[in-house]
Structures are given as structure tokens and as C-alpha cells.
N, C-alpha and C positions, 0 to 999 in steps of 0.2 A: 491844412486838412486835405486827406486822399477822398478826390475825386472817384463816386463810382460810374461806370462809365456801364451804359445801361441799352443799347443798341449797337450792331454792328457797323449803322453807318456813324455812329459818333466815334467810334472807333477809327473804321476807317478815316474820317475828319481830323480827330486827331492825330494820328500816322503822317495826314500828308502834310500837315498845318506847322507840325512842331521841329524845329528846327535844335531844339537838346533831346537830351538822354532822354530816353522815356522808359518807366521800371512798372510794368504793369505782373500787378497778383491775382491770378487768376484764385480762387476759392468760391466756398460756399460755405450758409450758413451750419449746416448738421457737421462741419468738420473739424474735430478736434486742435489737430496739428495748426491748421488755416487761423483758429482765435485765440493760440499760443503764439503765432509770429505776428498776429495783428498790431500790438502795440510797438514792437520792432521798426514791422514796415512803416507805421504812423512816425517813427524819432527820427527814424532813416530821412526822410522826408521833412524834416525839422530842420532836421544838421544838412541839407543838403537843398537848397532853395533853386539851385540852378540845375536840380535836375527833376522829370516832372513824373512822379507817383500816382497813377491810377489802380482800380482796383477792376475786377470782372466777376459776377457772382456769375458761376457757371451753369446754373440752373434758371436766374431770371434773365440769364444773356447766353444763351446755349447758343446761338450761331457763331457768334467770336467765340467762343471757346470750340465750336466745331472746326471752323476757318481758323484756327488755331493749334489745332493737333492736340487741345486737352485732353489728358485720358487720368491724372493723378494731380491732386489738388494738397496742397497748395504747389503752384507753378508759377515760377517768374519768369521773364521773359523780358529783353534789354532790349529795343528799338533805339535806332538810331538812322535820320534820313528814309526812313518806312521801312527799313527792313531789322529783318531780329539780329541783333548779334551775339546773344546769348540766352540761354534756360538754365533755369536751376529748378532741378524738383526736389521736393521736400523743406523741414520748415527748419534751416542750419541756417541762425544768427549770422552766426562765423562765414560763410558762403554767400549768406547773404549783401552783408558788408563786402566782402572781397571783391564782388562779383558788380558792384554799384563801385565801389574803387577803381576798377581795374575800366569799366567802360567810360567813367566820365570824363 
């Protein structure tokens, strides 16, 4: 199950704490494209136990998404050791997979 992660300092906790991949989707609920990828991000997360899936609802957690540079949702973003090593915007399966591939 993806974790939503619902304050900036759980965020940040998270960040300093986790020591794997971390694949956080930034979204909200009125977004189309965001509950098209949602079941995606949830298999992604299935198949892949050693890397850790959170989610960011952009509006009940607007500070990590401000300290985050959200501007276009759905948004992914790959942490690794607290920093980002990668984004991906918009809601491409195919990119999305790649991009969870290619960091872990």
C-alpha cells in the first residue's frame, strides 16, 4: 500500500530516514491524468518492495509541494539519500516504469 504522506516534516523524516529509492507522486484529487496513473503507481509498488512509493496530495500538503517546485500534477520525483535524482511529469506508464528502472 502507498503511503500518503500528509505534512512537510513527514516528508522531510522520510528523506533523511530512508536509505532506498523513494518514488514520490505528487497529485490531487480533481486530477484526471493523477487517477489514470494511480493504479500504475499502486503495481509499481507491488512489483517492486525494495523501493518505497509515497504519494503528496498537493492541496492537503501544499508546502512539500511548494518546497518541491510543483507547478503540474501528476509529478514524480526519485529521492535517493534526500536528494532528488530525478522527475517525471505527466502520467506515461512507460516513463514511469523506466524511470523507477533506471534509479533503483
Amino acid at each position: 500500500m502507498v503511503q500518503m504522506i500528509e505534512t512537510k516534516a513527514a516528508f522531510d523524516k522520510l528523506l533523511a530516514e530512508t536509505d532506498k529509492l523513494i518514488v514520490v507522486d505528487f497529485t490531487a484529487s480533481w486530477c484526471g491524468p493523477c487517477r489514470m496513473i494511480a493504479p500504475v503507481f499502486e503495481k509499481l509498488a507491488e512489483e517492486n518492495p525494495d523501493v518505497v512509493f509515497v504519494k503528496v496530495d498537493v492541496d492537503a500538503n501544499d508546502e512539500t509541494a511548494g518546497a518541491c517546485g510543483i507547478s503540474a500534477m501528476p509529478t514524480f520525483h526519485c529521492y535517493r539519500n534526500g536528494a532528488k535524482v530525478e522527475e517525471l511529469c505527466g502520467a506515461s506508464e512507460e516513463k514511469l516504469r523506466e524511470m523507477v528502472a533506471k534509479n533503483k
